[in-house]
gemmi code that builds the backbone of each chain (N, CA, C; Angstrom):
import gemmi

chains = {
    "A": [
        ("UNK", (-2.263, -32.803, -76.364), (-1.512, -31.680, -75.780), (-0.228, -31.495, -76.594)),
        ("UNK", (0.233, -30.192, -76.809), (1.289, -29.908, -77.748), (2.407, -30.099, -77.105)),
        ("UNK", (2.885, -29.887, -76.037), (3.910, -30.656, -75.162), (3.941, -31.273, -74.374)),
        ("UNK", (4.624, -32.372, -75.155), (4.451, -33.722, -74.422), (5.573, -33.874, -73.235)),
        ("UNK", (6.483, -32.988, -73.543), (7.848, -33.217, -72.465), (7.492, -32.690, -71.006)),
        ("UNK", (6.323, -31.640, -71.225), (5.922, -31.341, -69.988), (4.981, -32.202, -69.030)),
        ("UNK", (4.375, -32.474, -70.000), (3.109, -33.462, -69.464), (3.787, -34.948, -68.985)),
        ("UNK", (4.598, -35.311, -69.241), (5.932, -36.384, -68.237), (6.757, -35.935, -67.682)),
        ("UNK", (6.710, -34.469, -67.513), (7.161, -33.921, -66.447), (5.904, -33.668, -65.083)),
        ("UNK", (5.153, -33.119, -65.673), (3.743, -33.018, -64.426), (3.448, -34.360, -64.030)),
        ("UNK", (3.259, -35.400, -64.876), (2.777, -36.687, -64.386), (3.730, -37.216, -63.419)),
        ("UNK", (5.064, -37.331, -63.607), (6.158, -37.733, -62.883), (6.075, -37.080, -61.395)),
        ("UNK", (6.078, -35.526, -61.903), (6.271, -34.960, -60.388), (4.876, -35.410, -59.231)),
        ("UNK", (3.849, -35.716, -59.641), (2.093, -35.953, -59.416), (2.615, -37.625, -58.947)),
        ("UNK", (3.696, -38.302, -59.351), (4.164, -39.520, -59.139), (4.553, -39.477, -57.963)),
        ("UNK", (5.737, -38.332, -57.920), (6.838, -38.698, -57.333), (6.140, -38.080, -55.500)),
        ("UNK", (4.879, -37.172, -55.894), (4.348, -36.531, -54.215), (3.394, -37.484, -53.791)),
        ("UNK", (2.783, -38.700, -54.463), (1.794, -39.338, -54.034), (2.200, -39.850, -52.776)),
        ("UNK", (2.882, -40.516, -52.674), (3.399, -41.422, -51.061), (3.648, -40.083, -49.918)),
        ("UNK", (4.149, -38.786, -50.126), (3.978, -38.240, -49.472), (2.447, -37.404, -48.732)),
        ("UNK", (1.248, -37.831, -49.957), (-0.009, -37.286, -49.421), (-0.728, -38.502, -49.194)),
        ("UNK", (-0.343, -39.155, -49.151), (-1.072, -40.752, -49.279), (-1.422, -41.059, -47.693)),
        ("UNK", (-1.504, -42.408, -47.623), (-2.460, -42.864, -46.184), (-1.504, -42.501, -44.495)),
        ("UNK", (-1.452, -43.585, -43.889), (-1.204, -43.313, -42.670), (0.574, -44.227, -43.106)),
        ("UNK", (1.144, -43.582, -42.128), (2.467, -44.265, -42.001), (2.582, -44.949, -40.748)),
        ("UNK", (3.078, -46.079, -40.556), (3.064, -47.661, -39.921), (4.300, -47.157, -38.966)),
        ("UNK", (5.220, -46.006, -39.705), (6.563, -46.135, -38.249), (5.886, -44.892, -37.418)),
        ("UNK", (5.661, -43.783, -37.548), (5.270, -42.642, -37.579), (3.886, -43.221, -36.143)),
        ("UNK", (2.862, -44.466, -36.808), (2.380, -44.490, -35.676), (2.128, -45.266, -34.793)),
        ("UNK", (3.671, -46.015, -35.261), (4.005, -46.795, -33.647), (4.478, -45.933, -32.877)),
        ("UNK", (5.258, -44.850, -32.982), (5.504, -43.966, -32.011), (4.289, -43.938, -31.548)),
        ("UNK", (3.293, -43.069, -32.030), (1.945, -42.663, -31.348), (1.112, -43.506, -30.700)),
        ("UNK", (1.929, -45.281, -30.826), (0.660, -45.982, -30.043), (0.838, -46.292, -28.737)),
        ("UNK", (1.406, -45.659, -27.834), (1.930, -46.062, -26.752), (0.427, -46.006, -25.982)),
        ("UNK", (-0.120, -44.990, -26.028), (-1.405, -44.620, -24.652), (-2.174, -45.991, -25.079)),
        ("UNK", (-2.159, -46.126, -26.740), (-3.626, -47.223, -27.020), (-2.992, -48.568, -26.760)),
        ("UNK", (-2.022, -49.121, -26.175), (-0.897, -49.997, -26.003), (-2.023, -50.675, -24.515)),
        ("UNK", (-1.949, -49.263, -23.781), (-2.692, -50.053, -22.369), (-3.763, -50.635, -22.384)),
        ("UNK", (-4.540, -50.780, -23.209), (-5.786, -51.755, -23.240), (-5.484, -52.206, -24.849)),
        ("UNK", (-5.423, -52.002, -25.465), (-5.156, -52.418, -27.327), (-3.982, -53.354, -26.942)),
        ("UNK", (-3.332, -53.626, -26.054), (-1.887, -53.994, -26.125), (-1.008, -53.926, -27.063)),
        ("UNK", (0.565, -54.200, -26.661), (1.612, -53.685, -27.910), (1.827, -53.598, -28.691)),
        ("UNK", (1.229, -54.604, -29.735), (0.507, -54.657, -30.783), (-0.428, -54.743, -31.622)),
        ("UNK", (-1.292, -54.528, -30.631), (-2.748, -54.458, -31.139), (-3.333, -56.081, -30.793)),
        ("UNK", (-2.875, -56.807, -30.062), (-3.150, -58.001, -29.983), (-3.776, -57.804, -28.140)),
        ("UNK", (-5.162, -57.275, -27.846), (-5.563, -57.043, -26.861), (-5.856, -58.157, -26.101)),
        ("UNK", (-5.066, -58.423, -24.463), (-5.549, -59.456, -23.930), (-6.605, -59.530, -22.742)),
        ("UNK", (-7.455, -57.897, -23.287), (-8.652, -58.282, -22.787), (-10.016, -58.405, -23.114)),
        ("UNK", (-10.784, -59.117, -23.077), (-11.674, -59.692, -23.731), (-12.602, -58.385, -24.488)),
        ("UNK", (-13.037, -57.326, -23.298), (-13.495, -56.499, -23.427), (-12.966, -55.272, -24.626)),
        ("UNK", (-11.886, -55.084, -24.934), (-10.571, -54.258, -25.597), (-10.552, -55.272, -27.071)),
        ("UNK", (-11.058, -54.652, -28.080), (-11.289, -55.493, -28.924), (-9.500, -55.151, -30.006)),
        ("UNK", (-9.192, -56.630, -30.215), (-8.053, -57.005, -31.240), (-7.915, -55.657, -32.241)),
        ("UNK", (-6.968, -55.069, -32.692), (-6.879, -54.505, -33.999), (-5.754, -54.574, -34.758)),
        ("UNK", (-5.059, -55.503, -34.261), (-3.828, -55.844, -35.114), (-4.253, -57.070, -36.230)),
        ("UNK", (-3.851, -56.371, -37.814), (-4.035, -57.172, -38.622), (-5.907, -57.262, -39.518)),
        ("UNK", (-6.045, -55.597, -38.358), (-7.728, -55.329, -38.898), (-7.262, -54.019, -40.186)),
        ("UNK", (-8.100, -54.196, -41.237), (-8.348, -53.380, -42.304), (-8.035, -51.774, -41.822)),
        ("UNK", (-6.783, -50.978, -42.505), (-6.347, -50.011, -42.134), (-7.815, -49.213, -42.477)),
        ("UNK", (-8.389, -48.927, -43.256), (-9.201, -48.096, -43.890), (-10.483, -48.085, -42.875)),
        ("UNK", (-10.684, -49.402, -42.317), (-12.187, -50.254, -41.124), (-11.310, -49.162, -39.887)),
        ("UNK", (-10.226, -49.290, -39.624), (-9.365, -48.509, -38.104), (-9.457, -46.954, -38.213)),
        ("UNK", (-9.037, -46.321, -39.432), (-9.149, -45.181, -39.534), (-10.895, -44.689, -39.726)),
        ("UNK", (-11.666, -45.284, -40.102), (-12.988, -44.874, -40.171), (-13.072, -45.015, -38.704)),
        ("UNK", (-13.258, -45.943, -37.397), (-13.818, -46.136, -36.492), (-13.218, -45.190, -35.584)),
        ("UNK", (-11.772, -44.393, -35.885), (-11.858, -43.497, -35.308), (-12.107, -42.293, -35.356)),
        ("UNK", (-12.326, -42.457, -36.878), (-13.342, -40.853, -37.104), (-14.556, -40.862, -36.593)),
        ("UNK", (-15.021, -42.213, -36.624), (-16.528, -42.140, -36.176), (-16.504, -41.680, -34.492)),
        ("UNK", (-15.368, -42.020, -33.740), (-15.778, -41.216, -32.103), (-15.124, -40.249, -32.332)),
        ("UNK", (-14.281, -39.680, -33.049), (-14.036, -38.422, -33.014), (-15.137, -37.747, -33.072)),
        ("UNK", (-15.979, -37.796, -34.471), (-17.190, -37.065, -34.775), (-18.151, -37.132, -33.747)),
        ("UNK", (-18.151, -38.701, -32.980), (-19.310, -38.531, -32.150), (-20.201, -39.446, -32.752)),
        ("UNK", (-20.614, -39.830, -33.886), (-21.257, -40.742, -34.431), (-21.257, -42.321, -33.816)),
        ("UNK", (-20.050, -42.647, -34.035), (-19.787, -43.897, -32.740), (-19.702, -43.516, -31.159)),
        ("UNK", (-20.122, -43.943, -30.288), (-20.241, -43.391, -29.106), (-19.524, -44.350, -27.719)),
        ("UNK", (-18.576, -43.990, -26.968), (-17.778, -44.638, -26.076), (-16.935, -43.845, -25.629)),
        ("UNK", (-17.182, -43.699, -23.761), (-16.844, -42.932, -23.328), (-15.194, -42.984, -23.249)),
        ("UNK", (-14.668, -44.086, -23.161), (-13.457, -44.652, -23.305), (-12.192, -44.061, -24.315)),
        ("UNK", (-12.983, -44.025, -25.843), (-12.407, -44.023, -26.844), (-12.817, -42.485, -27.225)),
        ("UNK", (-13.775, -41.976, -26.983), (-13.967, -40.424, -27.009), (-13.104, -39.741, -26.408)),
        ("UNK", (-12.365, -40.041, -25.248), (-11.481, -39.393, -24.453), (-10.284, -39.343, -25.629)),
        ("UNK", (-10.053, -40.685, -25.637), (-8.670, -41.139, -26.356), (-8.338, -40.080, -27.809)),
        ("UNK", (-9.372, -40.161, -28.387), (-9.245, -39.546, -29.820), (-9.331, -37.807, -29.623)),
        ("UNK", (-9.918, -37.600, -28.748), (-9.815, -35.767, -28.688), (-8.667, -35.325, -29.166)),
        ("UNK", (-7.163, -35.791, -28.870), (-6.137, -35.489, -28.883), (-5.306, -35.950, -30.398)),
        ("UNK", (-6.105, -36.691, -31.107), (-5.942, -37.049, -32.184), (-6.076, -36.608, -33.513)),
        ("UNK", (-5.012, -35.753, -34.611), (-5.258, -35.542, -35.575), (-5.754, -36.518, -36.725)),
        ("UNK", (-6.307, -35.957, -37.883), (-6.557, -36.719, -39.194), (-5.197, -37.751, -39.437)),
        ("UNK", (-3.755, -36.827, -39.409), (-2.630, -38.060, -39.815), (-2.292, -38.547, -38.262)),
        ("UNK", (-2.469, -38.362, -37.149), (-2.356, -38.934, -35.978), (-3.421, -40.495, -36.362)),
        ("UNK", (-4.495, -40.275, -36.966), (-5.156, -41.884, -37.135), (-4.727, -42.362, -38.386)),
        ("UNK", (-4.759, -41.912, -39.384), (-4.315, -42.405, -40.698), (-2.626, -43.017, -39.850)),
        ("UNK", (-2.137, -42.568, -39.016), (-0.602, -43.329, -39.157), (-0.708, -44.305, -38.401)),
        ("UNK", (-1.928, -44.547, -36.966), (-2.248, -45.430, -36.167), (-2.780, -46.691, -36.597)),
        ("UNK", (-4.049, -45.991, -37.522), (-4.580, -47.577, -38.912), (-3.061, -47.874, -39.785)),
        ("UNK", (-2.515, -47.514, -40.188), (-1.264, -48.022, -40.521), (-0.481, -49.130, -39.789)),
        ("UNK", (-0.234, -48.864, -38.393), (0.405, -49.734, -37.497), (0.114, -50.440, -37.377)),
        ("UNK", (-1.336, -50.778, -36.772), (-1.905, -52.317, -36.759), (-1.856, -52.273, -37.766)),
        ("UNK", (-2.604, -51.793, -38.851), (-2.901, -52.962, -39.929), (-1.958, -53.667, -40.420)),
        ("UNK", (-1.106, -53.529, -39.833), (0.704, -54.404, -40.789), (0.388, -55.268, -39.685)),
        ("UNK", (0.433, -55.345, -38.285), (0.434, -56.080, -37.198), (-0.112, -57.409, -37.856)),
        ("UNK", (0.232, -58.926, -37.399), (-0.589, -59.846, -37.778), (-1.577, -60.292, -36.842)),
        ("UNK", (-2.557, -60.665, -37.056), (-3.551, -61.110, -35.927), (-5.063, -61.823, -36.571)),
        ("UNK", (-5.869, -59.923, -36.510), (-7.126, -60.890, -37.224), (-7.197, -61.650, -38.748)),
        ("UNK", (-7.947, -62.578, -39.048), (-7.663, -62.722, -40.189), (-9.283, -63.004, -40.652)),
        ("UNK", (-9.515, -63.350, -41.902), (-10.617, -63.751, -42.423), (-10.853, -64.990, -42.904)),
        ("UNK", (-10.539, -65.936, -42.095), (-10.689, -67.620, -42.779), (-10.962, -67.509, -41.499)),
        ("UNK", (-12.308, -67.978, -41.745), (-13.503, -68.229, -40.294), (-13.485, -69.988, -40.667)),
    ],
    "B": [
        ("UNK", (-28.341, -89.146, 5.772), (-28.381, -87.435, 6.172), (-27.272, -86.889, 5.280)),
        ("UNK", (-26.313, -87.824, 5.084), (-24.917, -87.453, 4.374), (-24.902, -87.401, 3.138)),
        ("UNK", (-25.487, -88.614, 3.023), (-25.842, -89.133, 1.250), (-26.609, -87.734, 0.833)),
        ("UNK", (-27.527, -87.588, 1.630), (-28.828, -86.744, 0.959), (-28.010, -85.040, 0.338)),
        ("UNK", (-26.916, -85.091, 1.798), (-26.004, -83.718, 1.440), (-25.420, -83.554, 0.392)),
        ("UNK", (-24.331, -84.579, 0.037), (-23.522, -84.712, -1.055), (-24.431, -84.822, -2.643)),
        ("UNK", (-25.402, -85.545, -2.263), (-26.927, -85.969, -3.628), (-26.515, -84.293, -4.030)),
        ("UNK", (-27.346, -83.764, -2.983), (-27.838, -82.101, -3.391), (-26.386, -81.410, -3.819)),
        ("UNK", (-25.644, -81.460, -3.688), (-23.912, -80.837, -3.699), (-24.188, -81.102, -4.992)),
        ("UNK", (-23.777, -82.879, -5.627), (-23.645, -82.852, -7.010), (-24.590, -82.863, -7.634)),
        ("UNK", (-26.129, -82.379, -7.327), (-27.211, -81.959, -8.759), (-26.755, -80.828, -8.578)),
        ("UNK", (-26.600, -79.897, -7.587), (-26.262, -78.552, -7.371), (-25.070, -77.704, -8.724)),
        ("UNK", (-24.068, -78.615, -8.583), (-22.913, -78.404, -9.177), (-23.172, -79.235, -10.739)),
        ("UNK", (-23.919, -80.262, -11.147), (-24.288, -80.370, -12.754), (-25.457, -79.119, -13.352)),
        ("UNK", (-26.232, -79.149, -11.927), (-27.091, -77.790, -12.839), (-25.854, -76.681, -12.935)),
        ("UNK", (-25.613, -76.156, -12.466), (-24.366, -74.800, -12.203), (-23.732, -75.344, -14.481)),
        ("UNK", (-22.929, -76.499, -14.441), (-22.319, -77.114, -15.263), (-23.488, -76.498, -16.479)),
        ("UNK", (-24.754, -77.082, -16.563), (-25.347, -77.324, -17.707), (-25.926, -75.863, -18.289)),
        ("UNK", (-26.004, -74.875, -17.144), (-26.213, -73.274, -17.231), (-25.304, -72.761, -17.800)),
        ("UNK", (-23.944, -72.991, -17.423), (-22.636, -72.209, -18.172), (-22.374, -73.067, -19.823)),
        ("UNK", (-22.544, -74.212, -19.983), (-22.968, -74.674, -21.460), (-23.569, -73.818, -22.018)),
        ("UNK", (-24.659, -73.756, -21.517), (-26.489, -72.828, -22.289), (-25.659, -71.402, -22.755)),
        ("UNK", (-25.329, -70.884, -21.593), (-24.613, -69.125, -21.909), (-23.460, -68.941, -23.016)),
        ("UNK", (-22.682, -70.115, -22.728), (-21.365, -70.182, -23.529), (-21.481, -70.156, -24.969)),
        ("UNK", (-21.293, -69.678, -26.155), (-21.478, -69.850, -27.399), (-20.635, -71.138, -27.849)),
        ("UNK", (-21.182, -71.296, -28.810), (-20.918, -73.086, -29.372), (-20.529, -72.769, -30.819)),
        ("UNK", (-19.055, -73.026, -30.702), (-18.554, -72.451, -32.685), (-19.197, -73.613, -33.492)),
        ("UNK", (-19.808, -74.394, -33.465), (-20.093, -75.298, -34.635), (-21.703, -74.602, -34.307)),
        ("UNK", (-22.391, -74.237, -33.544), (-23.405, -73.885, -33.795), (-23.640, -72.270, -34.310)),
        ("UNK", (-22.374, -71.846, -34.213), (-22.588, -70.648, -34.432), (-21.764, -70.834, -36.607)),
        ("UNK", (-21.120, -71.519, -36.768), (-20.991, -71.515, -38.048), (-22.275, -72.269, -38.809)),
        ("UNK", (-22.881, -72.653, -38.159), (-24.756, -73.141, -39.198), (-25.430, -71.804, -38.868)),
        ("UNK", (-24.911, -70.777, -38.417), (-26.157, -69.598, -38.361), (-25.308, -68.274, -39.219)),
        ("UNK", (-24.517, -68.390, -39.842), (-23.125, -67.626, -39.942), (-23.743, -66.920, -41.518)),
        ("UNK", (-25.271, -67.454, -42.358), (-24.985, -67.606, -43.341), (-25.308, -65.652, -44.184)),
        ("UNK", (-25.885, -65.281, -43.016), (-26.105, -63.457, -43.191), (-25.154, -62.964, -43.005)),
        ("UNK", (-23.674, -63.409, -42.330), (-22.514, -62.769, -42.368), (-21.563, -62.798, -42.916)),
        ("UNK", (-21.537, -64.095, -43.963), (-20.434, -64.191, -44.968), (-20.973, -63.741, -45.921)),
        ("UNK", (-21.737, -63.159, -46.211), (-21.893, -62.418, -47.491), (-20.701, -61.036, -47.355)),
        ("UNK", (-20.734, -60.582, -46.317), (-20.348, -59.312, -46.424), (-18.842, -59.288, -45.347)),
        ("UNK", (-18.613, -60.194, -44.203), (-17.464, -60.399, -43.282), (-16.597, -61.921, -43.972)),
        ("UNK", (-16.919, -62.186, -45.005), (-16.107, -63.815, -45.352), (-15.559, -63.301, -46.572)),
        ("UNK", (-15.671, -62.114, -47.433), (-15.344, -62.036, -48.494), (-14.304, -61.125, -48.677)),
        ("UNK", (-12.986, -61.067, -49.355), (-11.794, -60.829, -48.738), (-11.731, -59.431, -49.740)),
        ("UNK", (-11.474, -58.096, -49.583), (-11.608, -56.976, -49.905), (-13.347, -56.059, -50.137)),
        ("UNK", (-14.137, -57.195, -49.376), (-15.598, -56.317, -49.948), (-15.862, -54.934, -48.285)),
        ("UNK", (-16.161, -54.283, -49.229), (-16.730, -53.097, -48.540), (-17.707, -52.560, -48.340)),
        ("UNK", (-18.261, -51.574, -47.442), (-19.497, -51.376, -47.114), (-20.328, -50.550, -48.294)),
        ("UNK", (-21.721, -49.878, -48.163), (-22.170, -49.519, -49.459), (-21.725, -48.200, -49.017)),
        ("UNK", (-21.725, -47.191, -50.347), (-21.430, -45.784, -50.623), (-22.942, -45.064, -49.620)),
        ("UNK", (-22.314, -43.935, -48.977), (-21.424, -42.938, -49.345), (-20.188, -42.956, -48.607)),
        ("UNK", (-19.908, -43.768, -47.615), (-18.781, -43.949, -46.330), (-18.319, -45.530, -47.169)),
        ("UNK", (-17.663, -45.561, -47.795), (-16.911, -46.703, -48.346), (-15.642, -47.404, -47.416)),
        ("UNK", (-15.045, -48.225, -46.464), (-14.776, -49.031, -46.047), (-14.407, -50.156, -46.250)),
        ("UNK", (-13.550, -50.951, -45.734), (-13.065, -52.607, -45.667), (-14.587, -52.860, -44.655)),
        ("UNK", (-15.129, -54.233, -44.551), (-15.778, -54.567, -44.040), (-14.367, -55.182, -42.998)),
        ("UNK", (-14.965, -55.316, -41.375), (-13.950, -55.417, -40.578), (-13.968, -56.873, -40.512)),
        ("UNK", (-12.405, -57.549, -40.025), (-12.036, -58.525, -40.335), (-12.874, -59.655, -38.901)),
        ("UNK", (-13.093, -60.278, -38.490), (-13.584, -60.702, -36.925), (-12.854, -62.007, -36.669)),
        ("UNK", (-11.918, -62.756, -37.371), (-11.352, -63.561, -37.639), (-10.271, -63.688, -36.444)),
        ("UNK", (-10.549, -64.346, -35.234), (-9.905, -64.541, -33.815), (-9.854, -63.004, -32.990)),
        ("UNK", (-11.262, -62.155, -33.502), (-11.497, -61.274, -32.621), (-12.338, -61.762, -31.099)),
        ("UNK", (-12.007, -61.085, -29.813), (-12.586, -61.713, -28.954), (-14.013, -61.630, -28.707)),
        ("UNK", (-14.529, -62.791, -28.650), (-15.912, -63.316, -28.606), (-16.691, -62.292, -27.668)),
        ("UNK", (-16.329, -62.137, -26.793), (-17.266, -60.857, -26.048), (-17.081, -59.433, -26.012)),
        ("UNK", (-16.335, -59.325, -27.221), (-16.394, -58.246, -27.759), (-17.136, -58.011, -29.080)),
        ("UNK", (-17.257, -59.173, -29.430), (-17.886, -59.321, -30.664), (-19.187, -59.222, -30.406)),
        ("UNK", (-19.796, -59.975, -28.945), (-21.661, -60.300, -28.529), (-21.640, -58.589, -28.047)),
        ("UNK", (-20.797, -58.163, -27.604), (-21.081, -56.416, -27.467), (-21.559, -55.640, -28.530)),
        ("UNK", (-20.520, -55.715, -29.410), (-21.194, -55.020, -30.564), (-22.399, -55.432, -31.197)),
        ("UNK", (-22.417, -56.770, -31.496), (-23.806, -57.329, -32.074), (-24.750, -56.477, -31.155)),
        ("UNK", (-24.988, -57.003, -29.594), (-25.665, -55.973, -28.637), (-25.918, -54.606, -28.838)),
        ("UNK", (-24.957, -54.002, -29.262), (-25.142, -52.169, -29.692), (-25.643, -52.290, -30.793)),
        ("UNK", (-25.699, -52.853, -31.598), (-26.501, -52.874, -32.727), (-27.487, -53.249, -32.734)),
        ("UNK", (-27.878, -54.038, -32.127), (-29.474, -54.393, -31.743), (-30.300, -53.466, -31.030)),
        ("UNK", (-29.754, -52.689, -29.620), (-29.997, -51.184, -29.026), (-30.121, -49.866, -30.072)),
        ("UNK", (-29.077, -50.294, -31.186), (-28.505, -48.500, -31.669), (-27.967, -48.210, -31.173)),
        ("UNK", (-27.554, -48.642, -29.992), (-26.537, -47.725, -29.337), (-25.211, -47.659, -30.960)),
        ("UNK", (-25.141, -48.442, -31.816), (-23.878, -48.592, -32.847), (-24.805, -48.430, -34.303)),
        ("UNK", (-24.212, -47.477, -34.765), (-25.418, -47.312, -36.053), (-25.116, -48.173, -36.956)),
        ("UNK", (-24.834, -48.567, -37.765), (-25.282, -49.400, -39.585), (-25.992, -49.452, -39.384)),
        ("UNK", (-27.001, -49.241, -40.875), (-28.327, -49.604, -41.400), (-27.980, -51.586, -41.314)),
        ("UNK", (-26.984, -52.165, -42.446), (-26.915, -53.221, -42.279), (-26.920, -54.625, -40.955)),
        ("UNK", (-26.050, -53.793, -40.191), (-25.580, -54.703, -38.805), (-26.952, -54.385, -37.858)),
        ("UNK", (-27.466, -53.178, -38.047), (-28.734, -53.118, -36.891), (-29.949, -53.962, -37.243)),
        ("UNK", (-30.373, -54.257, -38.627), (-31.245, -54.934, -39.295), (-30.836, -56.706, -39.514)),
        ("UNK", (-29.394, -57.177, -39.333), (-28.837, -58.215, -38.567), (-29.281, -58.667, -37.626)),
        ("UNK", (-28.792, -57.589, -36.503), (-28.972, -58.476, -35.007), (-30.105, -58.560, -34.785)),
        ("UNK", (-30.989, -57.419, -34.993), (-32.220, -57.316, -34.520), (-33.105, -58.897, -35.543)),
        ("UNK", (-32.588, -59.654, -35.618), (-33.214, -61.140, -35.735), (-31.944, -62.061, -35.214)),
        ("UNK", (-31.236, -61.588, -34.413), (-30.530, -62.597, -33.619), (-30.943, -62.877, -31.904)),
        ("UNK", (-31.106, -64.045, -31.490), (-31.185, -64.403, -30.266), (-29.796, -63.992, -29.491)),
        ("UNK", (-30.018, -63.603, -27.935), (-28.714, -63.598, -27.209), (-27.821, -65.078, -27.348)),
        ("UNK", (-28.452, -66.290, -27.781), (-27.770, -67.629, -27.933), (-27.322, -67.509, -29.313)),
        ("UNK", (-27.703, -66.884, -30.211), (-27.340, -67.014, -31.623), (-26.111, -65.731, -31.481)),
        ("UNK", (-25.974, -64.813, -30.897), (-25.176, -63.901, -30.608), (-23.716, -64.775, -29.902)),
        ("UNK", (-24.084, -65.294, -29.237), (-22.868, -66.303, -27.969), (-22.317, -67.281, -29.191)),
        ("UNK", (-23.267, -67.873, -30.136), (-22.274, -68.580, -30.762), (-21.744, -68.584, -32.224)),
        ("UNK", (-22.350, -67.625, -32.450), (-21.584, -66.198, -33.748), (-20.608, -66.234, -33.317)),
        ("UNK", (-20.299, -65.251, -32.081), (-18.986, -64.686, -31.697), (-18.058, -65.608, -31.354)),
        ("UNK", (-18.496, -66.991, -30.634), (-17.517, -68.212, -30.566), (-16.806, -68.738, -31.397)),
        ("UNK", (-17.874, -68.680, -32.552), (-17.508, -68.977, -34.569), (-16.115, -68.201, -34.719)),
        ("UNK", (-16.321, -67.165, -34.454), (-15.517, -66.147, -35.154), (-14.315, -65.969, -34.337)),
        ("UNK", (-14.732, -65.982, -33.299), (-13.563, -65.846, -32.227), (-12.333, -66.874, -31.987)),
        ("UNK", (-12.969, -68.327, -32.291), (-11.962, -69.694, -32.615), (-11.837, -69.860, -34.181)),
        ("UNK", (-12.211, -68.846, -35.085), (-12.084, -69.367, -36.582), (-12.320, -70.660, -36.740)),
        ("UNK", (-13.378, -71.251, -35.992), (-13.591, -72.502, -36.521), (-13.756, -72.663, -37.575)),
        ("UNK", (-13.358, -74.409, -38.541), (-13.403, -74.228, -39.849), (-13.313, -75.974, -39.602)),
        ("UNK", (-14.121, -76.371, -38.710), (-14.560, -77.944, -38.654), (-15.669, -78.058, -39.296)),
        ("UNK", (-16.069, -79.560, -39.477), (-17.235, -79.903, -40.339), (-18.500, -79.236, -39.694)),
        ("UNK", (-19.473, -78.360, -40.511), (-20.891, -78.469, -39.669), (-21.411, -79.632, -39.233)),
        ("UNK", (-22.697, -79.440, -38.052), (-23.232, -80.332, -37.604), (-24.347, -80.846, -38.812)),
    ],
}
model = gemmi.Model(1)
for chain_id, residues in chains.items():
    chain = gemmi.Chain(chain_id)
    for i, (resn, *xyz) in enumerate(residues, 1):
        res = gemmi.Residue()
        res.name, res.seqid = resn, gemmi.SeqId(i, " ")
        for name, pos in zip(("N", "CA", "C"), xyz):
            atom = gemmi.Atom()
            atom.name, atom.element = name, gemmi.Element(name[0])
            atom.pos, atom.b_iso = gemmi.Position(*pos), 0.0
            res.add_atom(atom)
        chain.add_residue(res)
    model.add_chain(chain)
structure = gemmi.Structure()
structure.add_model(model)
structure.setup_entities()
């Protein structure tokens, strides 16, 4: 390319918007976790048997499982309710929250 | 007449005992059956196959009867994967109880 001053200018600016189009934000959706608080508990550390853990579960595993009852593909009458009200960055910022949370881990 | 009461009380109450054993999952028996799930839940960034790409989910002190649920929906369909439905559907409800015990105490004692 014949100018190069531009092309570290486009790359930079393509730099500088990534975090703003990027995944879910962790403060953004602790605000939003209050309703999933009552069975998920406060941090995703659920103390009921039935209400499965998601603090410290794979942001990307959280945001898929709630696309999947959004869509309907996963099925629960529970969590179908819950997500109606839920945008694309309403879950991308919710998988954010837990997933910082500590809890599950993978050393079985 | 008394003896005979109390006899029946405590076989009564060891059978009761040896039934809730049987149901209960057993983490050392459930880490000798574990060996179809660490391929894909023990390995630390692996993901599911394309076209829906994913973290495989973590189960690592997830609760145990939440865990024999899902195995359960996957054995029904009621929970789709191709992978996890072709899983359970060769798991016993006892091999299910002590999977999820495995996973649920992260046991990481010697096998039997």
């Amino acid at each position: 390319m014949k100018n190069t001053k531009s092309m570290i200018g486009l790359a930079l600016a393509v730099a500088l918007a990534m975090p703003a189009c990027a995944g879910g934000n962790a403060e953004a959706g602790k605000a939003k976790s209050t309703t999933c608080a009552a069975c998920h508990g406060e941090d995703g550390n659920s103390p009921t048997a039935s209400f499965p853990k998601l603090a410290g579960q794979h942001e990307d595993y959280l945001y898929h499982s709630l696309k999947a009852y959004k869509s309907g593909k996963r099925k629960n009458p529970i969590m179908s309710g819950q997500v109606a009200n839920l945008s694309v960055q309403d879950m991308k910022d919710l998988a954010a929250f837990y997933a910082k949370k500590k809890g599950l881990s993978q050393k079985y | 007449m008394k003896a005979a009461y109390l006899t029946t009380v405590v076989a009564a109450l060891f059978c009761a005992a040896s039934l809730s054993s049987q149901a209960a999952g057993d983490p050392v028996a459930g880490r000798n059956k574990n060996s179809m799930c660490a391929g894909c839940h023990g390995i630390p960034g692996w993901r599911t196959a394309f076209p829906e790409t994913y973290k495989v989910p973590r189960l690592g002190g997830q609760h145990a009867e939440y865990l024999v649920s899902a195995l359960k929906q996957y054995k029904t369909g009621e929970r789709n994967h191709p992978s996890m439905m072709a899983i359970s559907a060769s798991l016993s409800d006892q091999d299910m109880e002590d999977l999820a015990a495995y996973y649920a105490s992260s046991y990481s004692g010697p096998s039997k």
